[in-house]
MIVOPA-27167 format. One record per residue: x, y, z of N, C-alpha, C in turn. Coordinates in steps of 0.05 Angstrom, whole numbers, plus 32768, in hexadecimal, padded with zeros to 4 digits. Example, Ala and Ser with C-alpha at 12.3 -4.5 7.8 and 13.67 -1.06 7.14 Angstrom:
% MIVOPA-27167
<npx: 8108&npy: 7F8E&npz: 809C&capx: 80F6&capy: 7FA6&capz: 809C&cpx: 8108&cpy: 7FBE&cpz: 809C>;
<npx: 8101&npy: 7FD3&npz: 808E&capx: 8111&capy: 7FEB&capz: 808F&cpx: 8102&cpy: 8001&cpz: 809D>;
***
This chain:
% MIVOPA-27167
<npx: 8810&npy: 883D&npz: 85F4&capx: 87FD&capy: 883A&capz: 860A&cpx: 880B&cpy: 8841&cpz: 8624>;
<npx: 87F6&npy: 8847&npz: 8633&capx: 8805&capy: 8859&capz: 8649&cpx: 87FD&cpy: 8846&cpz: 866E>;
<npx: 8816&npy: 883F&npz: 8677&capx: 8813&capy: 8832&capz: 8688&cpx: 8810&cpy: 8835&cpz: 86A8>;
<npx: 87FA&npy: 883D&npz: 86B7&capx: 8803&capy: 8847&capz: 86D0&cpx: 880F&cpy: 8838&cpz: 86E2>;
<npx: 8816&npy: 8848&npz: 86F2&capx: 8826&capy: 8836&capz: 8709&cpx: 8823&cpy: 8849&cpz: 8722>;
<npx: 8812&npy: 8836&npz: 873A&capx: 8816&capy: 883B&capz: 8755&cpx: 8823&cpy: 882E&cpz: 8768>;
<npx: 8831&npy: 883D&npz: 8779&capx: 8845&capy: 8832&capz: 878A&cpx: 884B&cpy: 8848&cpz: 879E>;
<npx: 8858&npy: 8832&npz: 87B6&capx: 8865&capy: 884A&capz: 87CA&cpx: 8878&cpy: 885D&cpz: 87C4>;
<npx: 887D&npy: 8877&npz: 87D2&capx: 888A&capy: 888A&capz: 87C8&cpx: 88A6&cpy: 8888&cpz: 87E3>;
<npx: 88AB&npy: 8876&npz: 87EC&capx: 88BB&capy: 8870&capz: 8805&cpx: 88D7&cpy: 8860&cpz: 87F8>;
<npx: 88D3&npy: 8849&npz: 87E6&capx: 88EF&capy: 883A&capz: 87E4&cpx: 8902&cpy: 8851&cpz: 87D1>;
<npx: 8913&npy: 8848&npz: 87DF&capx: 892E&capy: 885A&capz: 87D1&cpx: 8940&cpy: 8845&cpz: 87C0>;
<npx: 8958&npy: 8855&npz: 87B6&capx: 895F&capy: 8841&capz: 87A4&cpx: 8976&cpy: 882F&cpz: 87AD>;
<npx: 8976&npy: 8816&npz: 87A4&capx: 8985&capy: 87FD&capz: 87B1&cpx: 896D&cpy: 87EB&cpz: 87BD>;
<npx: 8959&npy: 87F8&npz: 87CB&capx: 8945&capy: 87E0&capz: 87D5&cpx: 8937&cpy: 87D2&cpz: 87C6>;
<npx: 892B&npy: 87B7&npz: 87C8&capx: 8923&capy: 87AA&capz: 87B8&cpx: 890A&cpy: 87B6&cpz: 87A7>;
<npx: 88FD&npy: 87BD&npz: 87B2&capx: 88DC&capy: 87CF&capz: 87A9&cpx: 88E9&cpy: 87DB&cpz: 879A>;
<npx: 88FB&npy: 87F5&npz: 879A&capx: 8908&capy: 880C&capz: 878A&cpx: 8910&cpy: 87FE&cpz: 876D>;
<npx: 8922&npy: 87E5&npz: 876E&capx: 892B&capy: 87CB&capz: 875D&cpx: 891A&cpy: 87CD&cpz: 874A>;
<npx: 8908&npy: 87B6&npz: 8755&capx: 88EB&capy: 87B6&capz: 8740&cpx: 88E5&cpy: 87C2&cpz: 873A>;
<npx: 88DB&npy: 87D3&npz: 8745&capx: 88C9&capy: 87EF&capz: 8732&cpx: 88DC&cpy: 87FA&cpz: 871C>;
<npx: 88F2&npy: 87F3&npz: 8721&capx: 8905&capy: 87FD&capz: 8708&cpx: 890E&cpy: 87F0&cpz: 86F7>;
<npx: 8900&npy: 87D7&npz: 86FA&capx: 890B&capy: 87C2&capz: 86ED&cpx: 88EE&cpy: 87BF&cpz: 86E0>;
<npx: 88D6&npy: 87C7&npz: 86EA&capx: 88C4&capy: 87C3&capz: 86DA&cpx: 88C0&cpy: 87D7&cpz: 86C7>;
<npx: 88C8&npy: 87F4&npz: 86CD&capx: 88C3&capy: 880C&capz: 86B6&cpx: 88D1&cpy: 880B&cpz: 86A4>;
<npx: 88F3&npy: 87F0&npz: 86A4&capx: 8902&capy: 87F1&capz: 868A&cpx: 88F6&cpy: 87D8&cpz: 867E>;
<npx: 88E2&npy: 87BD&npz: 8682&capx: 88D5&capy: 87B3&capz: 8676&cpx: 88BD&cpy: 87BB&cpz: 8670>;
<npx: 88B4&npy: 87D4&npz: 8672&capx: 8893&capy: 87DC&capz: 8671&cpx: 88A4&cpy: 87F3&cpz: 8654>;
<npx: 88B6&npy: 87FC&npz: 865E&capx: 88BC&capy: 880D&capz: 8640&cpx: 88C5&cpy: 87FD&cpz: 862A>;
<npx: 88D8&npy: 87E5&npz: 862C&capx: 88E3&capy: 87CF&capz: 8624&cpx: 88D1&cpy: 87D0&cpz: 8611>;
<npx: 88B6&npy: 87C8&npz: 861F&capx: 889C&capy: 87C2&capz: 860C&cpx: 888E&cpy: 87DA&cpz: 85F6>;
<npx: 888B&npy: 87F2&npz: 85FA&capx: 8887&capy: 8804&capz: 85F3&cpx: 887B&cpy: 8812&cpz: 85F5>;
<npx: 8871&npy: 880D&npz: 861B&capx: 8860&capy: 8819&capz: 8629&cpx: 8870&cpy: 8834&cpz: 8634>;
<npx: 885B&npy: 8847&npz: 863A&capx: 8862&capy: 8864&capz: 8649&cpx: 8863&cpy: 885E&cpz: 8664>;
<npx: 8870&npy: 8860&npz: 867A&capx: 886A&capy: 886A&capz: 8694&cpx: 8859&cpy: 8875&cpz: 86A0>;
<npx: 884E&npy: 8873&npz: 86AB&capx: 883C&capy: 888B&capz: 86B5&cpx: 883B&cpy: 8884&cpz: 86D5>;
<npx: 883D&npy: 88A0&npz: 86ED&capx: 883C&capy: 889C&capz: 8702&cpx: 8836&cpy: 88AA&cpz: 870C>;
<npx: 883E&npy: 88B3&npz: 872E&capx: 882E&capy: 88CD&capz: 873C&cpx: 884A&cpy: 88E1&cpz: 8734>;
<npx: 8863&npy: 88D9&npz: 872E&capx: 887A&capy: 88E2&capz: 8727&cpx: 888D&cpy: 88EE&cpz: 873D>;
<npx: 888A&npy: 88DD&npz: 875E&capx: 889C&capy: 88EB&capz: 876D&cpx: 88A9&cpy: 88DD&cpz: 8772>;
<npx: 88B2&npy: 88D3&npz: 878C&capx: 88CA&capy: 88BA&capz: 8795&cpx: 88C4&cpy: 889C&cpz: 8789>;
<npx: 88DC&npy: 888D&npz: 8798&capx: 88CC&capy: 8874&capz: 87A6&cpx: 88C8&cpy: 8867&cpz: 8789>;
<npx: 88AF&npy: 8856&npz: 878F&capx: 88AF&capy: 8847&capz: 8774&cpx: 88A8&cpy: 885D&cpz: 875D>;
<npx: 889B&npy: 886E&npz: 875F&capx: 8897&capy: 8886&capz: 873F&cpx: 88AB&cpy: 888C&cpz: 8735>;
<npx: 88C9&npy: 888D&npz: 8740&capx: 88D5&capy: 8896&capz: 8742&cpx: 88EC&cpy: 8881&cpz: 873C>;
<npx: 88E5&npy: 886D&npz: 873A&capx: 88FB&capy: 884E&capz: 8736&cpx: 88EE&cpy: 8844&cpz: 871D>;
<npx: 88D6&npy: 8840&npz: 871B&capx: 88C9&capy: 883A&capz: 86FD&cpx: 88C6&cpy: 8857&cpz: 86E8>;
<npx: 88C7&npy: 8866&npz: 86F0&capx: 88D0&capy: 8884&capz: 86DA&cpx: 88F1&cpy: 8881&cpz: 86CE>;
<npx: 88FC&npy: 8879&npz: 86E4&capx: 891A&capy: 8876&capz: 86E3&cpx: 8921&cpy: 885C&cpz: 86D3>;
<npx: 8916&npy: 8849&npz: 86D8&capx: 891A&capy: 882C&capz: 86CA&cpx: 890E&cpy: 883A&cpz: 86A9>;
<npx: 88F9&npy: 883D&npz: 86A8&capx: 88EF&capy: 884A&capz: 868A&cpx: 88FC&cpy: 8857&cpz: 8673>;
<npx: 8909&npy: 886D&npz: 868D&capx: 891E&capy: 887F&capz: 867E&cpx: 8940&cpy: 8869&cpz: 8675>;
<npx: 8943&npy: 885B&npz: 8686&capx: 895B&capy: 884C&capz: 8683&cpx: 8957&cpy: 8840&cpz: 8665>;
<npx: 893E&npy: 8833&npz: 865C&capx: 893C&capy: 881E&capz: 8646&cpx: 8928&cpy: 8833&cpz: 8630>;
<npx: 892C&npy: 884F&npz: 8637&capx: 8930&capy: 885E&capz: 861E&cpx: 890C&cpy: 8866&cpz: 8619>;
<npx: 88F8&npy: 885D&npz: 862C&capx: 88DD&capy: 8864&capz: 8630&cpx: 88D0&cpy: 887D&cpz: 8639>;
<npx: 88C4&npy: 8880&npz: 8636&capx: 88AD&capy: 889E&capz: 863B&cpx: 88A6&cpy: 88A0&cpz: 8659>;
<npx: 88A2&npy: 88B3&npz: 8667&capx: 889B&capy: 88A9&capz: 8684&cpx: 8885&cpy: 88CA&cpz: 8687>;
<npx: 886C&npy: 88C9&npz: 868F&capx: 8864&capy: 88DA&capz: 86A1&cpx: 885F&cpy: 88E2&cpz: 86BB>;
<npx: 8856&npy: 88F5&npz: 86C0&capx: 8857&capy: 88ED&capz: 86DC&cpx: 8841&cpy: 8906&cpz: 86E5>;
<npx: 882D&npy: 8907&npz: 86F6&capx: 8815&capy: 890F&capz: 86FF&cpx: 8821&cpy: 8919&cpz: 8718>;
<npx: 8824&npy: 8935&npz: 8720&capx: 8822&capy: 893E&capz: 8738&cpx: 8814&cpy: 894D&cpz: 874B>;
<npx: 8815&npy: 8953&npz: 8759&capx: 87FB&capy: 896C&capz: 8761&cpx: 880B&cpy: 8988&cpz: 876C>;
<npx: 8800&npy: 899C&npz: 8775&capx: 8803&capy: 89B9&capz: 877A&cpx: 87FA&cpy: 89AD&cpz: 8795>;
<npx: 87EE&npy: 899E&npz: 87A6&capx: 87EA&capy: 8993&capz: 87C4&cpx: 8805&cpy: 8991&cpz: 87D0>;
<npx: 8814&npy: 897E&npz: 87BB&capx: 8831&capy: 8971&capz: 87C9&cpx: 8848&cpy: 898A&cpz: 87D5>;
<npx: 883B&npy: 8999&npz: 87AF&capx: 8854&capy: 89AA&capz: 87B5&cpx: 886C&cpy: 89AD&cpz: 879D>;
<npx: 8875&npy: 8991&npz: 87A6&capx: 8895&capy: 8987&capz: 879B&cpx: 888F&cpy: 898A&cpz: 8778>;
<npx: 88A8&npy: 8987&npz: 8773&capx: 88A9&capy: 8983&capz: 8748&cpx: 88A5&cpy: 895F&cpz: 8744>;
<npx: 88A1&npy: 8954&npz: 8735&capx: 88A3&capy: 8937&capz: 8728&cpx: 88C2&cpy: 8935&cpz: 872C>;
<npx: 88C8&npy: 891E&npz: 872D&capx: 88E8&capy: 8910&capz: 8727&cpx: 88EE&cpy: 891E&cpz: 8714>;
<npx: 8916&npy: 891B&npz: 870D&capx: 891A&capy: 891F&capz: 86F7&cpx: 891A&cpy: 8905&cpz: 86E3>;
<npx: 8909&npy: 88F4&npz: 86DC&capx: 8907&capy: 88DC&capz: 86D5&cpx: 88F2&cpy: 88E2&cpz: 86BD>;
<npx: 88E3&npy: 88F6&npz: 86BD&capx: 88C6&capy: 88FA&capz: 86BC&cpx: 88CD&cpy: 890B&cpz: 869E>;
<npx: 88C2&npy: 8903&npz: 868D&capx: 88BF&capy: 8917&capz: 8674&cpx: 88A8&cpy: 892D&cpz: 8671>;
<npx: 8896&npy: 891D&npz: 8678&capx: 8879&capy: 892D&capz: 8676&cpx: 8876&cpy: 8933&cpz: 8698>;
<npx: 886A&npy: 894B&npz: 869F&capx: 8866&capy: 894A&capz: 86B8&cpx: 883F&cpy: 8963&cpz: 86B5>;
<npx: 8831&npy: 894E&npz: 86C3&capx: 880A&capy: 895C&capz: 86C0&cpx: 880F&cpy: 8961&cpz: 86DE>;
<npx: 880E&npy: 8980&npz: 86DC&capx: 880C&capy: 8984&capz: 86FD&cpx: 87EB&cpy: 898D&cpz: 86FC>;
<npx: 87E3&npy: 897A&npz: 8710&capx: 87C8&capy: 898D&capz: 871A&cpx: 87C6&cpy: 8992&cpz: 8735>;
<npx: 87A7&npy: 899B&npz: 8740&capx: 87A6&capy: 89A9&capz: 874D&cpx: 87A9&cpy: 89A1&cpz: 876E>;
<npx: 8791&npy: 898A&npz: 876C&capx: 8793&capy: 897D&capz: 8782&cpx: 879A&cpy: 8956&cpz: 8780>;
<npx: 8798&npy: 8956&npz: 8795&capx: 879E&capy: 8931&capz: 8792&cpx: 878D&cpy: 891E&cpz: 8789>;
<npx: 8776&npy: 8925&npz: 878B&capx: 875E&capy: 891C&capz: 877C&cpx: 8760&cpy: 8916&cpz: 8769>;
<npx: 876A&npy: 8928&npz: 875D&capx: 876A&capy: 8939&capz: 873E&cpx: 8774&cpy: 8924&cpz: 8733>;
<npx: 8791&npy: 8926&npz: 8746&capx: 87B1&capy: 8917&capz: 873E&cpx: 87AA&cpy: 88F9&cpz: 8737>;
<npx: 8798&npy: 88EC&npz: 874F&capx: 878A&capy: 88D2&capz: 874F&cpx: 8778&cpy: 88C9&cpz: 8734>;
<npx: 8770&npy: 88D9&npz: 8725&capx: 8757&capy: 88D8&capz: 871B&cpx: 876B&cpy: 88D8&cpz: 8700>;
<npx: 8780&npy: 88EB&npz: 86F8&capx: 878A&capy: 88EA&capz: 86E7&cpx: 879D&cpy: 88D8&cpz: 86DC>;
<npx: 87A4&npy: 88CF&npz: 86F6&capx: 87B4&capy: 88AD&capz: 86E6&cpx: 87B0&cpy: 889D&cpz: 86EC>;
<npx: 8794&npy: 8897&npz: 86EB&capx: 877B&capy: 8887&capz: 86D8&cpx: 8777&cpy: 888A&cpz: 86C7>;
<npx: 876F&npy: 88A4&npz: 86BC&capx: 8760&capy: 88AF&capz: 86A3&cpx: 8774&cpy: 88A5&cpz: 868C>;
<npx: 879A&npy: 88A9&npz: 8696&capx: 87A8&capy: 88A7&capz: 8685&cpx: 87B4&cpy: 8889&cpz: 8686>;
<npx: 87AC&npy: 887B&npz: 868F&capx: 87B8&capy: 885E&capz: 868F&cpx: 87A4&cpy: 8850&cpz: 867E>;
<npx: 87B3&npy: 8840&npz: 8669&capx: 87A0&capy: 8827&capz: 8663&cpx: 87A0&cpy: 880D&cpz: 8671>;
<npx: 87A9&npy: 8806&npz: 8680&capx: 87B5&capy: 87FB&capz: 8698&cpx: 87BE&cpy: 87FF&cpz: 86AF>;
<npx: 87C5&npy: 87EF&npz: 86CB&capx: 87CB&capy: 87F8&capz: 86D9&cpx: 87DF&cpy: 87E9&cpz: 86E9>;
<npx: 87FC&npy: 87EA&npz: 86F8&capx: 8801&capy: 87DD&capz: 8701&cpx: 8804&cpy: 87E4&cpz: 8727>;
<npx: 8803&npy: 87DB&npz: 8737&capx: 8800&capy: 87DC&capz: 874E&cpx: 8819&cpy: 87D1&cpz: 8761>;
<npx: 8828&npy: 87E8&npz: 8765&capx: 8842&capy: 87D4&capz: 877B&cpx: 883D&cpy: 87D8&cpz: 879E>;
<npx: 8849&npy: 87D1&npz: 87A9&capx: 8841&capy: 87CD&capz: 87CD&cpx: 8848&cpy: 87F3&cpz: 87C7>;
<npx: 8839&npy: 8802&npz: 87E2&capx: 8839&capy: 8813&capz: 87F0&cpx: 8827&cpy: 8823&cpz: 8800>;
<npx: 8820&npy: 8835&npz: 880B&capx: 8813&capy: 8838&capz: 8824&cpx: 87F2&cpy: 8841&cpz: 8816>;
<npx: 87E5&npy: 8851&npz: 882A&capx: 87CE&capy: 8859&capz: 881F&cpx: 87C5&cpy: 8862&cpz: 880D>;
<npx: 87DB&npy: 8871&npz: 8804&capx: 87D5&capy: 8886&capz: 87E3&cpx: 87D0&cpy: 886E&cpz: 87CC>;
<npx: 87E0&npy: 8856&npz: 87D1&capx: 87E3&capy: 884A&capz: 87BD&cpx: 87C9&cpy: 882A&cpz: 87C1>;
<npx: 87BE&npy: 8834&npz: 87DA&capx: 87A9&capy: 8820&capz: 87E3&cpx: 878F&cpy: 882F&cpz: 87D1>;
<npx: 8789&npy: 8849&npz: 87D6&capx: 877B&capy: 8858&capz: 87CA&cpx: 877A&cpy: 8857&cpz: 87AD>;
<npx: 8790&npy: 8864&npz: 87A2&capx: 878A&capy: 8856&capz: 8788&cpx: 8781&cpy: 883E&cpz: 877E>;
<npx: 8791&npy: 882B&npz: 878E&capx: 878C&capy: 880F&capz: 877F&cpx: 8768&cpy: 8809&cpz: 8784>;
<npx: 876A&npy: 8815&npz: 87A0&capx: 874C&capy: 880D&capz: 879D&cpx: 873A&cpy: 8825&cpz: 8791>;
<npx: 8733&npy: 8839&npz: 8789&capx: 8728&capy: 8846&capz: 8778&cpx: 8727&cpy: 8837&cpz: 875A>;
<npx: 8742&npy: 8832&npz: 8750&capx: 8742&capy: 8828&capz: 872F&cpx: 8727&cpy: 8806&cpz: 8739>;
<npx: 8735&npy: 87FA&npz: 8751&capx: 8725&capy: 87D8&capz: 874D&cpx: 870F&cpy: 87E3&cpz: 8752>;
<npx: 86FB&npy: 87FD&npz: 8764&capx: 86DE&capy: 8800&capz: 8766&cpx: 86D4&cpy: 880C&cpz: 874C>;
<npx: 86E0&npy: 8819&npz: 8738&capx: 86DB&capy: 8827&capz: 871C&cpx: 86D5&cpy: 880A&cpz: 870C>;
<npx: 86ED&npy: 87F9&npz: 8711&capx: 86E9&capy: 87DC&capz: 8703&cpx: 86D1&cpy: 87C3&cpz: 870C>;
<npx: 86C7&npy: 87D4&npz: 8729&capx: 86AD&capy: 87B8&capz: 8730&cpx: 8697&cpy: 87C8&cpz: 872D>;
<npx: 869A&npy: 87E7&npz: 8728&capx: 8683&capy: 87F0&capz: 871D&cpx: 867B&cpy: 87F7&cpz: 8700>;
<npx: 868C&npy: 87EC&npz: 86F0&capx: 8694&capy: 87EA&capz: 86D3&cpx: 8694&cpy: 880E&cpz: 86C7>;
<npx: 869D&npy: 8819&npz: 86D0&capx: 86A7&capy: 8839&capz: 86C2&cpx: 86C8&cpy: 8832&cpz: 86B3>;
<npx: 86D4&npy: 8819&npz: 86C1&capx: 86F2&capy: 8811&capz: 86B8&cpx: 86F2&cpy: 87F7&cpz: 86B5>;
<npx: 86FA&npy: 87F4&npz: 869E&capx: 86F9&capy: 87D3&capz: 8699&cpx: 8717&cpy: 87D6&cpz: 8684>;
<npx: 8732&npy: 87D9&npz: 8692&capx: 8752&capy: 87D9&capz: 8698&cpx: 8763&cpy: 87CB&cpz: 86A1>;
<npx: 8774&npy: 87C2&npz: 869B&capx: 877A&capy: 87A1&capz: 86AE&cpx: 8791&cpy: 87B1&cpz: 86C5>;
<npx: 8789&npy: 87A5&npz: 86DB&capx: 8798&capy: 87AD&capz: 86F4&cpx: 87A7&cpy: 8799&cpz: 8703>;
<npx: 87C1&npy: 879E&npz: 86FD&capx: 87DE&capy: 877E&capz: 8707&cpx: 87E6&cpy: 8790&cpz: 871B>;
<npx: 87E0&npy: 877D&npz: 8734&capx: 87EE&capy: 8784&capz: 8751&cpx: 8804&cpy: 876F&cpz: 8756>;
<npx: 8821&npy: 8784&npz: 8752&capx: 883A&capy: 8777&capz: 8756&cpx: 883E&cpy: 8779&cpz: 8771>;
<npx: 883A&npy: 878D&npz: 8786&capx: 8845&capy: 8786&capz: 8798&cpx: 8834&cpy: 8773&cpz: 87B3>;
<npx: 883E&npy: 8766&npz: 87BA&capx: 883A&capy: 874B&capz: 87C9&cpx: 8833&cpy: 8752&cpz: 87E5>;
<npx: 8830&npy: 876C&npz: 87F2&capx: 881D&capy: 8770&capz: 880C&cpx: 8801&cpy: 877C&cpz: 8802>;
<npx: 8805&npy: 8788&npz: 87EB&capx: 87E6&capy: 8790&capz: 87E6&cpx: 87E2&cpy: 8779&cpz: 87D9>;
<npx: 87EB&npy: 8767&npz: 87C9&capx: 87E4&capy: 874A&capz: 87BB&cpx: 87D2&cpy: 8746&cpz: 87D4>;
<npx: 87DD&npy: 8741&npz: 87E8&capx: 87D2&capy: 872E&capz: 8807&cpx: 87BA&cpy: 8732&cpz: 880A>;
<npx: 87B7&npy: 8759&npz: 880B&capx: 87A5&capy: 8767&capz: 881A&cpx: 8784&cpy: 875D&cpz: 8801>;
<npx: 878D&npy: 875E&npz: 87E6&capx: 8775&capy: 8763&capz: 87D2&cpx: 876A&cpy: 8748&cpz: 87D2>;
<npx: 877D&npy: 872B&npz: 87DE&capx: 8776&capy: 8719&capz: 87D6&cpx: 8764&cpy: 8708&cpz: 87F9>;
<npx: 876A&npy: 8714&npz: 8808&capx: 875D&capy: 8726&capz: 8824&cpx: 8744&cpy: 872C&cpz: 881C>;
<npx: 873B&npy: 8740&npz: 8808&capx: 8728&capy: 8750&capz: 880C&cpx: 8710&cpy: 8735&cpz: 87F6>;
<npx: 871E&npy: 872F&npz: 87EB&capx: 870A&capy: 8721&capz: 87CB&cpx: 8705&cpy: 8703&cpz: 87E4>;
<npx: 870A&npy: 86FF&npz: 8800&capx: 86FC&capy: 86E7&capz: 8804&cpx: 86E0&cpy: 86F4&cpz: 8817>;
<npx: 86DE&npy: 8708&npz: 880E&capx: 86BF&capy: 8719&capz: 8820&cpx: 86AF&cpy: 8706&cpz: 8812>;
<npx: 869D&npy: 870A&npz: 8819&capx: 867E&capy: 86FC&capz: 880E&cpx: 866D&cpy: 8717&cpz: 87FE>;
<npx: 867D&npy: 872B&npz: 87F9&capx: 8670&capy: 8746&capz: 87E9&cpx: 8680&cpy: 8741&cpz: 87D2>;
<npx: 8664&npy: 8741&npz: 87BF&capx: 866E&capy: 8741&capz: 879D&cpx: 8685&cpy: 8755&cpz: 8797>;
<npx: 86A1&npy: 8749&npz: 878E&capx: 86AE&capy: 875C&capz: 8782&cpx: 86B5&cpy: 8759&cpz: 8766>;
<npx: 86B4&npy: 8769&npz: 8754&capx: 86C0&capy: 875C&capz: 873D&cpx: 86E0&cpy: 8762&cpz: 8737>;
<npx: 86EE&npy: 8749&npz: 8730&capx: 8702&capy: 8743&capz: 8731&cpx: 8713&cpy: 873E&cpz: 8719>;
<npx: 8703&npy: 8746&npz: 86FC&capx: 86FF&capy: 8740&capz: 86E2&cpx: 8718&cpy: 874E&cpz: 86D7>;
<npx: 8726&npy: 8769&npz: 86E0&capx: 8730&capy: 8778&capz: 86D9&cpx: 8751&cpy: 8770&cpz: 86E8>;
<npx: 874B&npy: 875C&npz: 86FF&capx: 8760&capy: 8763&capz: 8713&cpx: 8771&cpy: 8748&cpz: 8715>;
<npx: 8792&npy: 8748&npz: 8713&capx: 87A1&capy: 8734&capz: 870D&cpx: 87B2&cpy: 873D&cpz: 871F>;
<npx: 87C8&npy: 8726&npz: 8727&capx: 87DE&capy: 871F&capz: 8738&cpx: 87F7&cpy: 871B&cpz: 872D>;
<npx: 87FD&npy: 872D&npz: 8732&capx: 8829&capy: 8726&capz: 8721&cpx: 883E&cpy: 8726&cpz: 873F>;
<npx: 884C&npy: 870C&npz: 8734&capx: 8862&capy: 8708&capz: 8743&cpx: 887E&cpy: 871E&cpz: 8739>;
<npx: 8878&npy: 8721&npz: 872B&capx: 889D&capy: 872E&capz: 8720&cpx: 888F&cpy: 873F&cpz: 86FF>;
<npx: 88A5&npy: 8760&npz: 86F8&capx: 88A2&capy: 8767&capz: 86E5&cpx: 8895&cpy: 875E&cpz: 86D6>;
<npx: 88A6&npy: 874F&npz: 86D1&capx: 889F&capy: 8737&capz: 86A6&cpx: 888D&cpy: 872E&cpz: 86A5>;
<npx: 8880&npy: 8729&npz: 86BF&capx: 8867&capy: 8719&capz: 86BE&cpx: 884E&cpy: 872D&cpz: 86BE>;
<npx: 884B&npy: 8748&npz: 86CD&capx: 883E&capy: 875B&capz: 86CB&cpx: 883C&cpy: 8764&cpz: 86AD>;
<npx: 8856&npy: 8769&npz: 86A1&capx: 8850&capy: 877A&capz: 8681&cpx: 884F&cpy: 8760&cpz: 8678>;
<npx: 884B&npy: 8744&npz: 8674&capx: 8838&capy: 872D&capz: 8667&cpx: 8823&cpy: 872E&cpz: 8665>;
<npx: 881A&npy: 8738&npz: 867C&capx: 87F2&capy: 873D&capz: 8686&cpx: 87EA&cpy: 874D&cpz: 867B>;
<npx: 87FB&npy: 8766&npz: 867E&capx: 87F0&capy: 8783&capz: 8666&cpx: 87ED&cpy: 877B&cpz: 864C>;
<npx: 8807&npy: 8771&npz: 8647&capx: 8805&capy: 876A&capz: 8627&cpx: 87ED&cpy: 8753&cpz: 8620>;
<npx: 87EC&npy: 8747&npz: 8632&capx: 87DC&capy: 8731&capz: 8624&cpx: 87BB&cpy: 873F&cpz: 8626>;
<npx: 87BD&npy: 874A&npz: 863D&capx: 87A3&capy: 8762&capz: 8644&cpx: 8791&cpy: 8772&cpz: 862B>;
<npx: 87A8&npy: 8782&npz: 8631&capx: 87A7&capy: 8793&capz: 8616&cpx: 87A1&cpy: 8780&cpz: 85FA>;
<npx: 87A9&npy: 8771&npz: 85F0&capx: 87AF&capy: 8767&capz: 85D5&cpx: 8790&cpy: 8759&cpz: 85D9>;
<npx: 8783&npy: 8744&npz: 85E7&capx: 876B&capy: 8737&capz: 85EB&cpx: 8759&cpy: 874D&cpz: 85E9>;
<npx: 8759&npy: 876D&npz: 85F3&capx: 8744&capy: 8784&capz: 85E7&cpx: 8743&cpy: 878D&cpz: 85DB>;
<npx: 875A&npy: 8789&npz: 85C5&capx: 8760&capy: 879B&capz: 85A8&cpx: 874F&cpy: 877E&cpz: 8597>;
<npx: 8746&npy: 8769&npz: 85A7&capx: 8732&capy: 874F&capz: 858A&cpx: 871A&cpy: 8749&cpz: 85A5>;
<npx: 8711&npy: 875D&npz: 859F&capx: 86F5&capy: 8756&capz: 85AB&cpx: 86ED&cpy: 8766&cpz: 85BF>;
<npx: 86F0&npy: 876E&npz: 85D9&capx: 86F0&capy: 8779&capz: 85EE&cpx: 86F6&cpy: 879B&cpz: 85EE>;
<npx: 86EA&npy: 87B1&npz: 85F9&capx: 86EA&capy: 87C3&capz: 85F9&cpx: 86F6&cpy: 87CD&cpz: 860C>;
<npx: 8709&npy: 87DD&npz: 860F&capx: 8711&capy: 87E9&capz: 862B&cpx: 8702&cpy: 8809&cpz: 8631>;
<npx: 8700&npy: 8811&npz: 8642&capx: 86EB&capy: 8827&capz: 864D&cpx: 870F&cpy: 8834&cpz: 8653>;
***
């Protein structure tokens, strides 16, 4: 099963963000999940790398917009055309999703996959590890506008994120369908 992951493309390595993310792609392969990301810096780039360390699969989605090649972290590399594209595609390829702090690109996504999930086209479980967008989503769910929230969970740390997948996953393989 193939795991996406969005995050900022800014932490480098030694910072704590860069840490985790690499500490989560060697317990997400640990498990016997694939990587999957946008495949450039920063966290794609720390969780490709953690993946590869504990002997796991890693892809990585880039576009002909950016420019640049994927990390060398990256086994598989889907270049398309535009960013859209890029966006749309690691969705299509995640059975899951995990969500770490970073700027707009990664506000975008997260919120595209949760509006796919309150308009039921995606019913995927989505664990937001990092703790300023934690703030911002838990911000947005005290509106008085119906959101659905059915799909969307809160992780303090790695281990606890690939718990949620697994337990995720395993609860739709006896009963529950995933889209």
């Amino acid at each position: 099963m193939v795991i996406t992951i969005f995050g900022g493309s800014h932490p480098k390595e030694g910072e704590a963000e860069y840490e985790a993310a690499r500490d989560l792609g060697k317990k997400l392969a640990a498990a016997g999940f694939t990587v999957c990301n946008g495949g450039y810096a920063g966290i794609m780039e720390a969780s490709s790398r953690g993946a590869k360390e504990a002997g796991g699969k890693t892809i990585g989605v880039t576009t002909e917009e950016f420019g640049s090649r994927a990390n060398r972290w990256i086994d598989e590399e889907i270049r398309v055309e535009k960013w859209k594209d890029r966006l749309f595609k690691l969705i299509e390829l995640g059975d899951a999703y995990i969500v770490l702090d970073g700027g707009t690109g990664t506000l975008a996504e997260l919120f595209v996959v949760w509006e796919m999930s309150n308009k039921n086209f995606l019913s995927k479980p989505v664990i937001i590890l990092g703790k300023t967008i934690q703030n911002l989503v838990k911000q947005i769910q005290k509106t008085p506008q119906t959101i659905n929230n059915t799909h969307l969970y809160f992780s303090k740390i790695p281990e606890e994120a690939v718990q949620l997948i697994q337990q995720r996953l395993k609860e739709d393989e006896f009963g529950h369908r995933m889209a």
